[in-house]
C-alpha positions as CSV (number, residue, x, y, z in Angstrom):
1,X,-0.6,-11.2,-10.5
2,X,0.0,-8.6,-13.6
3,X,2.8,-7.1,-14.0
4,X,3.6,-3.7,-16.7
5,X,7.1,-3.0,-17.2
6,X,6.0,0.9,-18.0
7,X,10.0,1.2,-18.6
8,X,12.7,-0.2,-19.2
9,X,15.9,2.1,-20.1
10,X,18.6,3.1,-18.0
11,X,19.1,6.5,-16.7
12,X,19.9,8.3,-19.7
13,X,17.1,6.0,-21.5
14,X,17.0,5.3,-25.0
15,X,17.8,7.5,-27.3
16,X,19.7,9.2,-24.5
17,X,18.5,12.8,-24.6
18,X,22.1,14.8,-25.4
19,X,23.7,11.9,-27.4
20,X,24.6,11.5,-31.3
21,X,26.5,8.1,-31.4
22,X,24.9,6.2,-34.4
23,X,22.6,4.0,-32.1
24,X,20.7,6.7,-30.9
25,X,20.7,8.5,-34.0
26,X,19.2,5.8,-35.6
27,X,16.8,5.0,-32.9
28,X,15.3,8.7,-33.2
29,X,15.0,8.3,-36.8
30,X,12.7,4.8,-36.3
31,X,10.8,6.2,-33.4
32,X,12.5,3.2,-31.1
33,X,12.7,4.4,-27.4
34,X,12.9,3.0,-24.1
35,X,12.0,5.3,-20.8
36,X,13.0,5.2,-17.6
37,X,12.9,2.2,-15.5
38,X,9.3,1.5,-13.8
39,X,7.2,-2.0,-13.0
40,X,3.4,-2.0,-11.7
41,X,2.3,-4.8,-10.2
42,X,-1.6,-5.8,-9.6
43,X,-1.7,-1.6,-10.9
44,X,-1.2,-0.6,-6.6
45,X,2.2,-1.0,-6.3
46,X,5.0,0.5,-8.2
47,X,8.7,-0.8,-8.0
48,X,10.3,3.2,-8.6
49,X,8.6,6.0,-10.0
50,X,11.0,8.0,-12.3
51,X,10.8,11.3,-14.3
52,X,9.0,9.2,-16.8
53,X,5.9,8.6,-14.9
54,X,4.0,10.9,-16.3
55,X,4.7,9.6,-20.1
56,X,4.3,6.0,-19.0
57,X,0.4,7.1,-17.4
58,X,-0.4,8.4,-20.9
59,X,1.1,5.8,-23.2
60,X,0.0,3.0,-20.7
61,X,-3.2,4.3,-19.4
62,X,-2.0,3.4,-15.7
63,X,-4.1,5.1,-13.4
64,X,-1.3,6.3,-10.6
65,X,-4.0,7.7,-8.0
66,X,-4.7,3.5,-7.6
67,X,-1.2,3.0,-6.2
68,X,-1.4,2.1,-2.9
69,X,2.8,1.6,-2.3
70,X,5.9,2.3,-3.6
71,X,8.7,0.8,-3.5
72,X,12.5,3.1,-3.8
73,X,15.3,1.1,-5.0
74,X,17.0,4.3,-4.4
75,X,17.3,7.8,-4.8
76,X,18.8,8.4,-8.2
77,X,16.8,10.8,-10.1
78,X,16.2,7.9,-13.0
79,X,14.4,5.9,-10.3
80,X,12.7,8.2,-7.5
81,X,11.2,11.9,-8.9
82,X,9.5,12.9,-5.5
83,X,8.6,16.7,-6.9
84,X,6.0,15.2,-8.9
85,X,4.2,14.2,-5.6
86,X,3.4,17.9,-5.0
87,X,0.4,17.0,-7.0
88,X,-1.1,14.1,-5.9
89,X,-4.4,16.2,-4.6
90,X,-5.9,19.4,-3.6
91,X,-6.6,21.3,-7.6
92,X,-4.2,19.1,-9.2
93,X,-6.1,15.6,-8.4
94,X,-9.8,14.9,-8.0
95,X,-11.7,11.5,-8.2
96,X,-8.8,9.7,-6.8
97,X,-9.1,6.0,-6.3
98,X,-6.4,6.0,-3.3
99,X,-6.5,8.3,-0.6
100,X,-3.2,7.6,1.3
101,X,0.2,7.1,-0.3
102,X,2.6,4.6,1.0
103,X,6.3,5.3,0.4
104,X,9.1,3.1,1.0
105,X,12.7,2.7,0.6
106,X,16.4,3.8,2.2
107,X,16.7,6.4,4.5
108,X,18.4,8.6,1.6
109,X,15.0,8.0,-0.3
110,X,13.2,10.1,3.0
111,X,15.8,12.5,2.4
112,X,15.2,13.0,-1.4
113,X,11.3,13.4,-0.9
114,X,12.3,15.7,1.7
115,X,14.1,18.0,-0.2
116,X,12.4,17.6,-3.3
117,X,8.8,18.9,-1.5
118,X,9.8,21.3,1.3
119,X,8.9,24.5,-1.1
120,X,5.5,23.1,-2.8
121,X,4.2,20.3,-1.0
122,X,0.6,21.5,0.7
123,X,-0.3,20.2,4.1
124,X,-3.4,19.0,2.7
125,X,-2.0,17.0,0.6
126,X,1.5,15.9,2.7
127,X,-1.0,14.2,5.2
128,X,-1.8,11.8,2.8
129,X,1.7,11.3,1.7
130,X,3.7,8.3,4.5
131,X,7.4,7.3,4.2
132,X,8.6,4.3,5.8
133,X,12.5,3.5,6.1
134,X,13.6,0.1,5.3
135,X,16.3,-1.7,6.3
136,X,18.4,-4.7,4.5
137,X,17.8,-8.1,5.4
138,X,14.8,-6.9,7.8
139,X,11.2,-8.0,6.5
140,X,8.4,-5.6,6.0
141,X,4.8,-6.2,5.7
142,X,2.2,-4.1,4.7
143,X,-1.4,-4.8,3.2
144,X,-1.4,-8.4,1.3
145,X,2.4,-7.7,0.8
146,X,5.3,-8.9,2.7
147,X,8.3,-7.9,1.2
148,X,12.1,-9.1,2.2
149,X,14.8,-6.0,1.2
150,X,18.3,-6.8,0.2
151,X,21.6,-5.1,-0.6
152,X,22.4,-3.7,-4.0
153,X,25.9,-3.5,-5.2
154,X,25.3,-0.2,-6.7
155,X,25.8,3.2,-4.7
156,X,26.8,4.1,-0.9
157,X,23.9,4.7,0.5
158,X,22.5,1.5,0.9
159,X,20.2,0.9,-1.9
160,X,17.6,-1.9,-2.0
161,X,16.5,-5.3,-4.1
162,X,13.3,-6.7,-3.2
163,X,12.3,-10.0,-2.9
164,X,8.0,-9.4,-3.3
165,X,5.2,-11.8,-2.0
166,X,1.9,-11.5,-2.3
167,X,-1.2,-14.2,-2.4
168,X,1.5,-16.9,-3.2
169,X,3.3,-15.6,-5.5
170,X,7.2,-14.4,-5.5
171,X,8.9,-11.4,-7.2
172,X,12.6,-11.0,-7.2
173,X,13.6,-7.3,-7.9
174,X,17.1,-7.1,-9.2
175,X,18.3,-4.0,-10.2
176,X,20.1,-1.9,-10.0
177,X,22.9,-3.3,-8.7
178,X,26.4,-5.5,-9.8
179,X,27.1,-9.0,-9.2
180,X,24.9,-9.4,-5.6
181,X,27.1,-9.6,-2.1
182,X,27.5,-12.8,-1.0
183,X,25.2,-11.2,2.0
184,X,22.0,-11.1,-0.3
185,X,22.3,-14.8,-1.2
186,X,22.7,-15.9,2.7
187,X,19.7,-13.8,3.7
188,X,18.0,-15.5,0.6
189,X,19.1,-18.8,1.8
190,X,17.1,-17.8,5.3
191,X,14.0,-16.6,4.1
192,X,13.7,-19.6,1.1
193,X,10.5,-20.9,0.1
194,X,9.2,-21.9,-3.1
195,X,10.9,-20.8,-6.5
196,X,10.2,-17.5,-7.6
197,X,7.8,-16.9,-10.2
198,X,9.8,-14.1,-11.6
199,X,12.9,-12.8,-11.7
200,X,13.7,-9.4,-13.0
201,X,17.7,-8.6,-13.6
202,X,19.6,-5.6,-14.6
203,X,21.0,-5.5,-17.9
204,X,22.5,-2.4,-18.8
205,X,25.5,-3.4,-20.4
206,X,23.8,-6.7,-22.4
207,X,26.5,-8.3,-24.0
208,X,29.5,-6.1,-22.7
209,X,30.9,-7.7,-19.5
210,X,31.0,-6.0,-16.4
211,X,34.1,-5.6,-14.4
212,X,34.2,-6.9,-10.3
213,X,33.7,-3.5,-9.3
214,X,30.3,-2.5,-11.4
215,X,27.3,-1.1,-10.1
216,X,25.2,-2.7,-13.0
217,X,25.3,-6.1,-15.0
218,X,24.9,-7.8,-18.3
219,X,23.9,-11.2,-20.0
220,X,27.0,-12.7,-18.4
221,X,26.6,-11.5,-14.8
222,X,22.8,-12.3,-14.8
223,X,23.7,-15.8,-15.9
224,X,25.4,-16.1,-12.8
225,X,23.4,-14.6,-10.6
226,X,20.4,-17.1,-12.0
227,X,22.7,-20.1,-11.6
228,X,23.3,-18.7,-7.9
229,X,19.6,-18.6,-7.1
230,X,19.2,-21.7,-9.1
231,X,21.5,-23.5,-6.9
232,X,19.5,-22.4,-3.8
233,X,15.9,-23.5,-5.2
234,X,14.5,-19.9,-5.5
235,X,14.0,-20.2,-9.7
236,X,13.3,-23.7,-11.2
237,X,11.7,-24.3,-15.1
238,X,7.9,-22.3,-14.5
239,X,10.3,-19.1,-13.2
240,X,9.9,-16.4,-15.9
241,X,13.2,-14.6,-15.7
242,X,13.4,-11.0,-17.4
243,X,16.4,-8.8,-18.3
244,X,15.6,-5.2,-18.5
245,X,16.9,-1.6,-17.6
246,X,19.1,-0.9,-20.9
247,X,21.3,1.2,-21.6
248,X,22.3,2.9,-24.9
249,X,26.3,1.7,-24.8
250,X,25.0,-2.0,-25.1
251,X,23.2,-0.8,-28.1
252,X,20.4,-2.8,-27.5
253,X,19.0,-4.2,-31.2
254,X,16.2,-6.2,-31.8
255,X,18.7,-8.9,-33.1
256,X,21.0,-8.3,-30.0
257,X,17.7,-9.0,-27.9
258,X,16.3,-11.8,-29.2
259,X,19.6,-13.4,-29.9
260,X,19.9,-13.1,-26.0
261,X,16.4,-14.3,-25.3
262,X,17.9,-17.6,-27.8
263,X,21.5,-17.6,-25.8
264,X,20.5,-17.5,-22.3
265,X,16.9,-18.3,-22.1
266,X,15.3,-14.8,-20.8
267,X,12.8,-13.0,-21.8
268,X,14.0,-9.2,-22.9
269,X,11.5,-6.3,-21.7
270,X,10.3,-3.2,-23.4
271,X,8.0,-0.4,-22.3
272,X,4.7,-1.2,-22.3
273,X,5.3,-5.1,-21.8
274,X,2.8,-7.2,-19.8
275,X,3.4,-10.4,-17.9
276,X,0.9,-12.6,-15.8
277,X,2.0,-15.1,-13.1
């Protein structure tokens, strides 16, 4: 299974577009940049699809008219842009590999696409477009995937983790969202199984600690989420466990980085990174 972590910056991404602090001033001047959240797997499914889509197609050379699914953490505009679907065919799009479209996520997420169409969407091309509501805790299965959704700590309107299978092998989707409820590790406990092979974890605030309440996490709250999964057999030594989805506040340095790869045994993403389990 491949997996391209197109992006890998938190909403306002990195250098944050209307901000001067010294980190993103200096990140401008090197040419340092981290887009919008976004991970392809096998190149047909896509965890999100933000404004940065169309940047990560050109510097990736992804080839969106093979996705067969995606998959809506939520409907935050850093992690679901539905206008751009009002080209995915008729005089925008020819040669496509993939017909048919396959949405899922919250019901909020059918309300977004909704919204975000209803003036330019063309029939011809809406009948190719499908949304599909997905519910916590309730297992959904389509093509070679089966996927498990769970509850993020994160915003009201219920949005989603994912806990990915496919030909034997196990992705667990962790962001966004705070310090998981104690409901996610239950429903984890039910559906068990073998260790994941990896684990991808919010990190915006890296070294800063989050407070009971966040809706995100750092190098401290991932630890113990990881020793939480750890304890119920779902990572074990071959898991590859990522941190990504950065923000600029935790000023996220190349020494900070590797320095937390050394600390607490991640690996740290960046746009464009590839991974095979």
């Amino acid at each position: 299974m491949k997996i391209r972590y197109l992006g890998t910056g938190a909403a306002e991404g990195i250098p944050a577009m209307f901000c001067n602090c010294a980190f993103c001033k200096e990140a401008r001047a090197k040419g340092v940049f981290r887009t919008r959240t976004q991970l392809l797997v096998d190149g047909e499914l896509s965890v999100d699809f933000p404004p940065d889509a169309y940047f990560h197609m050109l510097k990736s050379g992804a080839d969106f008219s093979a996705l067969k699914y995606i998959l809506v953490t939520h409907a935050h505009q850093d992690h679901f842009f539905a206008g751009d679907f009002i080209l995915r065919g008729y005089k925008f799009a020819h040669g496509m590999v993939e017909t048919d479209l396959s949405i899922f996520g919250g019901e909020e997420t059918c309300e977004i696409f909704c919204e975000s169409t209803r003036r330019e969407l063309r029939p011809e091309i809406g009948q190719h477009l499908h949304l599909y509501v997905l519910t916590a805790f309730e297992e959904a299965r389509f093509g070679d995937w089966r996927v498990y959704p769970l509850k993020a700590k994160h915003s009201s309107r219920e949005p989603l983790l994912f806990l990915l299978e496919k030909g034997g092998k196990r992705i667990l989707h962790l962001h966004d969202t705070g310090l998981l409820p104690e409901e996610d590790y239950e429903y984890l406990a039910k559906v068990g199984g073998a260790p994941v092979d990896l684990v991808t974890l919010d990190c915006t605030f890296l070294y800063d600690r989050a407070d009971e309440n966040a809706r995100h996490m750092g190098l401290y709250e991932d630890a113990e989420v990881l020793s939480r999964l750890g304890g119920l057999g779902l990572i074990d030594g071959h898991t590859k466990k990522v941190v990504s989805h950065f923000s600029h506040n935790g000023q996220p340095t190349e020494e900070k980085l590797r320095r937390a790869e050394e600390e607490f045994g991640v690996i740290a993403a960046y746009d464009g990174m590839e991974l095979e389990i």
